[in-house]
GUVONU-425766 format. One record per residue (C-alpha): residue in three letters; y, z, x. Coordinates in steps of 0.25 Angstrom, whole numbers, plus 5000, padded with zeros to 4 digits. Example, Ala and Ser with C-alpha at 12.3 -4.5 7.8 and 13.67 -1.06 7.14 Angstrom:
% GUVONU-425766
ALA498250315049/SER499650295055/
//
This chain:
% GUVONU-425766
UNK500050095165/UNK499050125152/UNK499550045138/UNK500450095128/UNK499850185120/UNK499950165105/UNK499950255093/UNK498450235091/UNK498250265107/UNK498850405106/UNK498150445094/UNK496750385101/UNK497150455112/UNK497550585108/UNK496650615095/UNK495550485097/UNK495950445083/UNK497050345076/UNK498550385068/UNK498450445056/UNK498650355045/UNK499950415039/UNK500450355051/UNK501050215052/UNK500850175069/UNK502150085067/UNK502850235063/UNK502050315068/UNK502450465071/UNK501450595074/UNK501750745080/UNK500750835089/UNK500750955094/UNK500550945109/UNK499351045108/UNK498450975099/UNK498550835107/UNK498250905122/UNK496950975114/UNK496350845113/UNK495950845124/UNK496550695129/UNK496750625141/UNK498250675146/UNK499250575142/UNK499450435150/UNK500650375158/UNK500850265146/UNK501850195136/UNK501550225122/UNK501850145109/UNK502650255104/UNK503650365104/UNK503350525110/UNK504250645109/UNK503550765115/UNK503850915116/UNK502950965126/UNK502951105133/UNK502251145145/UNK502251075161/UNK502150935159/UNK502550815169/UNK503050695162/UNK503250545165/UNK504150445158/UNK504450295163/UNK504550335177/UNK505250475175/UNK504450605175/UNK504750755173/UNK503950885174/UNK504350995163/UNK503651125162/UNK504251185148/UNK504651105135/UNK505050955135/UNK505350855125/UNK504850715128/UNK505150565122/UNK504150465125/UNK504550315121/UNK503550205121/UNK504350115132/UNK504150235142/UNK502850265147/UNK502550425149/UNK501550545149/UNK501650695154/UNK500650775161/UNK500550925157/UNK500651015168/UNK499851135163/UNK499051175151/UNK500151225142/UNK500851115134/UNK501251115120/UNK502151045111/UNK502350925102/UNK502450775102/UNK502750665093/UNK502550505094/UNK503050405085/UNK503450255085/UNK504750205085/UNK504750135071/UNK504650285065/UNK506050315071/UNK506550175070/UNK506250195055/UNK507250295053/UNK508250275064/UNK509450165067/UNK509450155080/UNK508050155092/UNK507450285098/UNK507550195111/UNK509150235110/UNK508850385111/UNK509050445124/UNK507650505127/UNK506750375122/UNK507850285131/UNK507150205141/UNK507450275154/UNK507950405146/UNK507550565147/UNK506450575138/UNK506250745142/UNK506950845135/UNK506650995142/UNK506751095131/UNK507151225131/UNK506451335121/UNK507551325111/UNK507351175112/UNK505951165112/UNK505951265099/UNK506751145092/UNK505851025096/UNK504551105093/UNK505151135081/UNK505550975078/UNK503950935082/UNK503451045073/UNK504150995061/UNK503550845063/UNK502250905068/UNK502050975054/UNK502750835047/UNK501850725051/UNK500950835048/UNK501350825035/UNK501050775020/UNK502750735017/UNK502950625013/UNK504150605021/UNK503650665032/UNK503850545041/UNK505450555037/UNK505450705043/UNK504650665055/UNK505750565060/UNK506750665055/UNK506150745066/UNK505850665077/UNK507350615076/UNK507750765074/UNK506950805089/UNK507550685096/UNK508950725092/UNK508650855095/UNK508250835109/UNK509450735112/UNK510150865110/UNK509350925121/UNK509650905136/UNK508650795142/UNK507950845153/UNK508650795169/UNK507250835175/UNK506650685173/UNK506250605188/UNK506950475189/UNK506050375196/UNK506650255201/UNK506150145194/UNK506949995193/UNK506149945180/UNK506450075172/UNK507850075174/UNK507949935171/UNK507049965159/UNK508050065154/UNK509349975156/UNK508749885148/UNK508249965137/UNK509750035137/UNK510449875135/UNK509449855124/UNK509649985116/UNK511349965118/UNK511349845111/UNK510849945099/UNK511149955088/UNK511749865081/UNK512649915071/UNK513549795070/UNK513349665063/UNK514049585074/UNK513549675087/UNK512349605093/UNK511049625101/UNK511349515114/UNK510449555124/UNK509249495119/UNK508349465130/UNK507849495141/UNK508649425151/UNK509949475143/UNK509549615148/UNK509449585163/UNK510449505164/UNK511249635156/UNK510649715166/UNK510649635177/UNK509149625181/UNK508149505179/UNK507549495168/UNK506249515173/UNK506449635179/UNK506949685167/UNK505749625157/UNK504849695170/UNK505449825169/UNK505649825154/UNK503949785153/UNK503549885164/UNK504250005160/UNK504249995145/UNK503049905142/UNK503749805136/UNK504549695138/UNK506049655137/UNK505949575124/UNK505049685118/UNK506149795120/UNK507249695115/UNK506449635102/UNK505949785098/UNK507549835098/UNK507949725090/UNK506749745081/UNK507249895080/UNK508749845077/UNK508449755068/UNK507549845060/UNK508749935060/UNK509749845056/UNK508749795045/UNK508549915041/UNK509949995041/UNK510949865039/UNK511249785028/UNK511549665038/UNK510949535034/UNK509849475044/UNK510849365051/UNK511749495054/UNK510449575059/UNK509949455067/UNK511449415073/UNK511549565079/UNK510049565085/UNK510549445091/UNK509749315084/UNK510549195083/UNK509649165070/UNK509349285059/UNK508049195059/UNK507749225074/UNK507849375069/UNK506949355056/UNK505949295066/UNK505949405076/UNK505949525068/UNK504749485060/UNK504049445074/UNK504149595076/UNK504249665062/UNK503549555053/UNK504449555045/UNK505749485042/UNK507049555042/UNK507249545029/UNK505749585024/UNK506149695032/UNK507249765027/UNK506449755012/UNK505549845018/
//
């Protein structure tokens, strides 16, 4: 399988030239219309992971893959592409129009308590595909318009409209029936995959200061679900691209960012329900992945 492509790949790819500068890679957000990125003239798009996230209303034939699902749409659809998933489509006729946006996860993670990971069409082993109907595809197009013109835009708070946005399209689709035309393929390490992304997210979030995170480790989860620990660290790397321990230090990275952020507990409370027997173990391993110390980060 190609490497994950980044922020800088796409923008290389797609217009042989790097992000603006209003945009910070770590919080990146951008929107395009469909019709000015297929006139470029590029290669069509790779069977690949990406470092960020994709929503895509696309209208026309298109085949598309996700993981090891694949569905042929000819009409409107709304797609959700996460980075753990590998994907790509390929149009079906000459005709396809509509709107995408990519974006990173700290832009929503800013702004949001709980993890985009939760929500039901960027869940690992989830129905990423939302078939529209004309009344529906009106709304959406109307949703990317509004952030097209936004990022567009001189407003200062522009960025605080855009996330209104995005969050406003993914409701708005939850409320739309997720297409059943998807094509299981059997496949052992996805379905481990997905169990073990599920265990992880039910143990979050943490709203308590006496609830605590227990399943820690790799070995916690196969033993939880009842698989050998290297079968689950080899399903979890070949399907994601990233191992166990990555999944489970970047949830509690995002939890405790979280609590940080929207709590008023004390750091030995933070680092009891993350599950550190020492508030210096947690010092340690958030600044290994932030740089900073707790404390230095909630004064920021």
């Amino acid at each position: 399988m190609r490497p994950v492509e980044t922020i800088a790949d796409f923008y290389r790819i797609k217009f042989n030239q790097q992000p603006s500068g209003q945009h910070n890679e770590a919080t990146h957000i951008n929107v395009f219309r469909l019709e000015d990125c297929l006139d470029q003239g590029t290669a069509p798009i790779q069977y690949s992971r990406r470092d960020y996230y994709k929503v895509s209303l696309i209208r026309g034939d298109n085949l598309y893959h996700y993981a090891d699902k694949s569905i042929r749409v000819n009409g409107a659809a709304l797609l959700f592409f996460n980075p753990q998933v590998p994907y790509n489509w390929e149009p079906r006729s000459d005709n396809q129009t509509g709107f995408f946006c990519i974006f990173r996860d700290a832009f929503m993670a800013e702004h949001m308590r709980g993890n985009l990971h939760e929500l039901p069409m960027f869940r690992l082993g989830g129905r990423p595909a939302y078939l529209l109907d004309k009344a529906q595809d009106d709304i959406i197009s109307k949703l990317f318009e509004k952030m097209l013109s936004e990022v567009n835009s001189d407003y200062i708070y522009k960025y605080d409209l855009l996330h209104s946005y995005l969050t406003e399209l993914i409701h708005t689709a939850l409320k739309f029936e997720p297409s059943h035309n998807l094509y299981q393929h059997p496949n052992a390490k996805s379905r481990t995959t997905a169990a073990f992304i599920e265990l992880l997210e039910r143990q979050f979030p943490i709203e308590l200061p006496g609830q605590r995170f227990r399943l820690r480790s790799a070995s916690d989860f196969a033993r939880q679900l009842s698989v050998h620990v290297n079968h689950l660290n080899r399903s979890v790397r070949d399907t994601t691209g990233r191992t166990t321990t990555t999944h489970i230090a970047e949830r509690l990275i995002g939890e405790a960012t979280a609590l940080l952020k929207h709590t008023d507990w004390n750091i030995a409370e933070i680092s009891y329900c993350l599950g550190f027997d020492e508030p210096a173990h947690f010092s340690y391993f958030f600044k290994k992945h932030t740089l900073l110390t707790p404390s230095a980060f909630r004064t920021v």
